[in-house]
MIBAVEX-751049 format. One line per 8 residues: number of its first residue (from 1); their letters; for each residue x, y, z of N, C-alpha, C, O. Coordinates in steps of 0.1 Angstrom, whole numbers. Layout:
BEGIN
NUM	A	X Y Z X Y Z X Y Z X Y Z | ...
***
This chain:
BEGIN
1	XXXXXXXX	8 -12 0 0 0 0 9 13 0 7 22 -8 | 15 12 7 26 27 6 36 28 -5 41 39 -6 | 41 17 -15 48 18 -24 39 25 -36 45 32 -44 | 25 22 -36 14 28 -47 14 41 -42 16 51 -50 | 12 44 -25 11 61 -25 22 69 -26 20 81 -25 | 39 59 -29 45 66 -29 48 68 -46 53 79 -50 | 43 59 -56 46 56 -68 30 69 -74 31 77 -84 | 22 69 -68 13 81 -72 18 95 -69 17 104 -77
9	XXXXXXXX	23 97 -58 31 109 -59 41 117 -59 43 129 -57 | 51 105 -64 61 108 -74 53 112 -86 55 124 -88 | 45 106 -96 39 108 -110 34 123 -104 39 134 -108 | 26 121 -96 19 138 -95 30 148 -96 29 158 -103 | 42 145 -86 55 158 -84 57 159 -100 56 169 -106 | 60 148 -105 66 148 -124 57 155 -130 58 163 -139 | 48 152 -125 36 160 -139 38 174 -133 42 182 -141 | 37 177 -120 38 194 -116 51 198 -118 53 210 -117
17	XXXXXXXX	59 192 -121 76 197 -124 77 204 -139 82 214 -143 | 70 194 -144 67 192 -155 55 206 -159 60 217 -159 | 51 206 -160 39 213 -159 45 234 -156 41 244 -163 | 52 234 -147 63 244 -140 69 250 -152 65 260 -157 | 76 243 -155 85 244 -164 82 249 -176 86 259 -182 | 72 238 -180 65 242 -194 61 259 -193 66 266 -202 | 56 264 -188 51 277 -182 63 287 -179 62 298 -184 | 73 284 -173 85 291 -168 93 294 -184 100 304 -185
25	XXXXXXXX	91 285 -195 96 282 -206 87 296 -214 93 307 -216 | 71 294 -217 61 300 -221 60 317 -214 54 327 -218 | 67 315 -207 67 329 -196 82 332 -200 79 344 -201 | 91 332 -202 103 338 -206 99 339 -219 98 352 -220 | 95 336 -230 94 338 -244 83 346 -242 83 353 -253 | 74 350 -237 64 357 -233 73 372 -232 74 380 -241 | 77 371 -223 86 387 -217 96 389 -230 99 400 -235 | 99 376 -234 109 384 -245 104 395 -257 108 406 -261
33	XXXXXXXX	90 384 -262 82 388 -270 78 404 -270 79 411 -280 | 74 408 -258 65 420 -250 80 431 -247 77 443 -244 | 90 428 -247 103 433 -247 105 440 -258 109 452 -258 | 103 431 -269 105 439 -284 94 449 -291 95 459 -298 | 80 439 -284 69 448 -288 71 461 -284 66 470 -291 | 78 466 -272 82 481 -265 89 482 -269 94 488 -259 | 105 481 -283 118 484 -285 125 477 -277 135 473 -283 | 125 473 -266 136 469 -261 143 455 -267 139 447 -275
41	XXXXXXXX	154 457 -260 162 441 -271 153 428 -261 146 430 -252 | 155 421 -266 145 406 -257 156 398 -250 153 389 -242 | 169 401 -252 173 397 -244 175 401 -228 181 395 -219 | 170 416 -227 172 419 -214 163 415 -204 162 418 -192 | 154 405 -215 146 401 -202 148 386 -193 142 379 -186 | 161 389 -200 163 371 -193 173 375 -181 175 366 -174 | 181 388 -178 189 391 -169 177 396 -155 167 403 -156 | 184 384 -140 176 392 -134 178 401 -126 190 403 -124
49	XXXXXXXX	169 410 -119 168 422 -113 167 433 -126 156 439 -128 | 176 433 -134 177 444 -147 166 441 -155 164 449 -164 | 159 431 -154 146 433 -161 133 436 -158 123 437 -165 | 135 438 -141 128 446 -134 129 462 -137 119 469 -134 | 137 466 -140 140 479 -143 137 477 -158 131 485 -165 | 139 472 -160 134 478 -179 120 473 -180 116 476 -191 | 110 466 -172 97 465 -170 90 476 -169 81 481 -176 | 96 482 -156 93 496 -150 93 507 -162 83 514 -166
57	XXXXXXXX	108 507 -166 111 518 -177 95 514 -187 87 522 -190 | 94 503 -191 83 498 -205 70 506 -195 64 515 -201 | 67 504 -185 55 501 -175 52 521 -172 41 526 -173 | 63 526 -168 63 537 -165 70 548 -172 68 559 -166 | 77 549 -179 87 554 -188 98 564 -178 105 574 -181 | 97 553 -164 115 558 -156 116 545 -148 110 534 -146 | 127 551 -144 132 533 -136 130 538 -124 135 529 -117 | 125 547 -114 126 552 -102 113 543 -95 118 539 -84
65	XXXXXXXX	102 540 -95 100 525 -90 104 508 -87 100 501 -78 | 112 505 -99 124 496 -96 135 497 -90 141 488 -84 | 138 512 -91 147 517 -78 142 516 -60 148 510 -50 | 134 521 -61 125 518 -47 122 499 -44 124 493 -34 | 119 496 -53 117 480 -50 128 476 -43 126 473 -31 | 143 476 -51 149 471 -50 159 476 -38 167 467 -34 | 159 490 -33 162 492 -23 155 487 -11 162 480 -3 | 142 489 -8 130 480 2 137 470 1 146 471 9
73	XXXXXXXX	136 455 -8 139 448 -7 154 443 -2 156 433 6 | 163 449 -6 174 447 0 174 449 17 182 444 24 | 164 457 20 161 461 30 158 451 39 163 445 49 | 147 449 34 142 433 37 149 427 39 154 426 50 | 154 420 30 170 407 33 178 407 45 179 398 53 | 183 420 46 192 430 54 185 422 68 191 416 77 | 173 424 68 161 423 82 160 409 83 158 405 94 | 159 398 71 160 392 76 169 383 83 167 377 93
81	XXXXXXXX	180 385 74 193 381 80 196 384 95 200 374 102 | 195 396 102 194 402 115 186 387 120 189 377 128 | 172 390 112 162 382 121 169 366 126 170 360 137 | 173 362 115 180 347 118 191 347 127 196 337 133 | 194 361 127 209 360 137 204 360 149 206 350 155 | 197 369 154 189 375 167 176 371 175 173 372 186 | 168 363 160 157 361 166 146 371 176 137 370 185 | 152 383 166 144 389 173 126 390 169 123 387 157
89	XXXXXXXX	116 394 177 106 393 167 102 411 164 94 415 155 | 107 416 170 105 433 168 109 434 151 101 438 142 | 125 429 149 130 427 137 124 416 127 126 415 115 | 116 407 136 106 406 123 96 412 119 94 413 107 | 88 419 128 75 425 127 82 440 116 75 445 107 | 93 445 119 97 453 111 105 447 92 108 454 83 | 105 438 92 114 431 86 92 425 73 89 421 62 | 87 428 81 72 422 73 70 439 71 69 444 60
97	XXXXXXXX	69 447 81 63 458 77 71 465 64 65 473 58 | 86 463 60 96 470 50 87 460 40 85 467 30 | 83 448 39 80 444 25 69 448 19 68 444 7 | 58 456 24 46 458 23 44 471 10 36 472 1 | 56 480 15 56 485 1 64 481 -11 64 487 -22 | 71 470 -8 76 464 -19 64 450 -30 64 447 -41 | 57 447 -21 46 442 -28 34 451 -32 23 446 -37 | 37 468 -28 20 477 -34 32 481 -45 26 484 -55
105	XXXXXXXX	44 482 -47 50 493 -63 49 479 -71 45 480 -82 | 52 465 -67 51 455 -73 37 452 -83 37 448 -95 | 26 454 -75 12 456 -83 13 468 -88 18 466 -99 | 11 483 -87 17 491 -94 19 493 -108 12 498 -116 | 33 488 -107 38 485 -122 35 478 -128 36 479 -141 | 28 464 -120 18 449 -131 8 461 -134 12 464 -145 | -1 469 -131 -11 474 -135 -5 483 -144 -14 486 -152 | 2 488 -145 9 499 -149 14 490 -168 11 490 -179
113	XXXXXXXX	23 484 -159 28 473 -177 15 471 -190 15 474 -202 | 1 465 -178 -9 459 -189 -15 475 -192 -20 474 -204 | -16 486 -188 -21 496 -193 -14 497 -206 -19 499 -218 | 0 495 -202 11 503 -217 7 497 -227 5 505 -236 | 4 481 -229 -1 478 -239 -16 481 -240 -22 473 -247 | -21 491 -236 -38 489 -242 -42 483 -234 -55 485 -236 | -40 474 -224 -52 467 -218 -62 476 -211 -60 488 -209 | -73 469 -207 -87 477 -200 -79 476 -182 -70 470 -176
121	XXXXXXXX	-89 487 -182 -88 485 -167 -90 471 -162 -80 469 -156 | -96 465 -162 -102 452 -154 -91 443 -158 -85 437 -149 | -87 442 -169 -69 429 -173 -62 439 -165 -55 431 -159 | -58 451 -160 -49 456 -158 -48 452 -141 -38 451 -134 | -64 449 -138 -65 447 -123 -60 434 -118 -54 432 -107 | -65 423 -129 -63 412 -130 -44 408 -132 -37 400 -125 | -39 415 -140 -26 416 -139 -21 415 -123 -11 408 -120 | -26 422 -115 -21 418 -101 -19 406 -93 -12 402 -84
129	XXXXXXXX	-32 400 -101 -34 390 -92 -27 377 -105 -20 370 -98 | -26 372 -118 -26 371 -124 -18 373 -138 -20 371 -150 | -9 376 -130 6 382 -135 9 375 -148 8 380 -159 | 16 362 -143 19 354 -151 7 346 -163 13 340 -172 | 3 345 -162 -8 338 -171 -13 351 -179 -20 349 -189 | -12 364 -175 -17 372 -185 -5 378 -190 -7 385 -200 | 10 377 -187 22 379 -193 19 371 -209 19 376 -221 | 17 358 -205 19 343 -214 7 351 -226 10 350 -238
137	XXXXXXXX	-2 356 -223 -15 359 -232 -13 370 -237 -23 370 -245 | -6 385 -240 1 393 -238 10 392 -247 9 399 -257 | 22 381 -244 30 377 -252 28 375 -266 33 382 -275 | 19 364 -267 18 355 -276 6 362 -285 2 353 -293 | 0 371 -286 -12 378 -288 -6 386 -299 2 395 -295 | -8 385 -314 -2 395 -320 -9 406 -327 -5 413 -336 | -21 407 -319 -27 420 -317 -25 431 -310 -30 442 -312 | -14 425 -296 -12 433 -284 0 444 -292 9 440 -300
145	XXXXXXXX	-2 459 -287 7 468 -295 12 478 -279 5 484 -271 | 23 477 -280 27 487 -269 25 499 -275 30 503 -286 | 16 509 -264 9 525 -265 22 531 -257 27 542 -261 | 27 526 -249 35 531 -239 27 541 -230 16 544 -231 | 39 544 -214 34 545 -207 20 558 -206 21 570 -207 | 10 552 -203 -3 561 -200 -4 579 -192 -11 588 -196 | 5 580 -182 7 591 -175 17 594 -174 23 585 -168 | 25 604 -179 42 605 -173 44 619 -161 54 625 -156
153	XXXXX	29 621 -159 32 631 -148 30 628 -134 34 635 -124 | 22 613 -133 25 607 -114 32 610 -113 39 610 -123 | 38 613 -101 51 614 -93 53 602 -86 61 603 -77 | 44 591 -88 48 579 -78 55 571 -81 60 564 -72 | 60 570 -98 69 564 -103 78 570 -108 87 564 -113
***
C-alpha cells in the first residue's frame, strides 16, 4: 500500500515539475516577445533584477519605482538576515512591515505594464493577481501593440 502512494506521488510531483517548467519556458518567451513589442532588445529580459527595471522603464517610462523595489527589498534581506541572527521578533515585525511597500510598487507597475499595452482597466487589475498567465496571453497575442506609458506626470513612479 505505501509503495502505490509513494509511486502516485512521485507521478503527481513529475507532472507538476513538468507542468512548471512548461510555463517558466512559455513565460520567458512571453517577456521576451512583450520586450521587443516596446523596442527593447528581448534579451534583457532574461537578466535578473535588470529586467525589473526595464519593465518599469516599458510600465512607466522611468526606472525610479524599480529603484525603490529594489532598495525596500534589500532592506528586507538586510532584516531578515538580522532576524536569523537574533531572533528577534520586533525585527521581524519590522522586517514584514519593510515588504509591504515592496509588494504595493510590485502591483503598481503589473497594473501599470498591462495599461502600456492597451489593456482595460479590469486585465490591468487582474494583472495583479494574475501576473503570469496574463504575461503568457500578452506575449503570444499579435494584436497586443505597446501605446507606452499612459501618465508621465504621477510622481509615484
Amino acid at each position: 500500500m505505501g509503495t502505490v502512494f509513494v509511486g502516485a506521488f512521485l507521478i503527481v510531483y513529475l507532472i507538476l515539475i513538468f507542468v512548471s517548467m512548461a510555463v517558466g519556458i512559455l513565460d520567458i518567451v512571453a517577456y521576451w516577445k512583450l520586450f521587443e513589442k516596446a523596442g527593447e532588445p528581448g534579451w534583457k529580459s532574461l537578466i535578473p533584477f535588470y529586467n525589473l527595471f526595464v519593465i518599469t522603464k516599458i510600465a512607466t517610462g522611468r526606472y525610479t519605482a524599480a529603484t525603490w523595489i529594489a532598495v525596500l527589498a534589500g532592506i528586507y534581506y538586510i532584516l531578515l538576515i538580522l532576524v536569523s541572527v537574533t531572533e528577534s521578533v520586533i525585527l521581524t515585525l519590522i522586517a514584514f512591515l519593510a515588504l509591504i511597500p515592496v509588494v504595493v510598487l510590485s502591483c503598481y507597475i503589473y497594473y501599470k505594464f498591462g495599461e502600456a499595452y492597451g489593456k482595460s482597466k479590469g486585465w490591468c487589475v487582474a494583472m495583479i493577481f494574475l501576473n503570469q498567465i496574463l504575461i503568457i496571453a500578452m506575449g503570444f497575442d499579435k494584436d497586443v501593440v505597446y501605446t507606452g506609458p499612459v501618465s508621465k506626470n504621477t510622481e509615484l513612479y
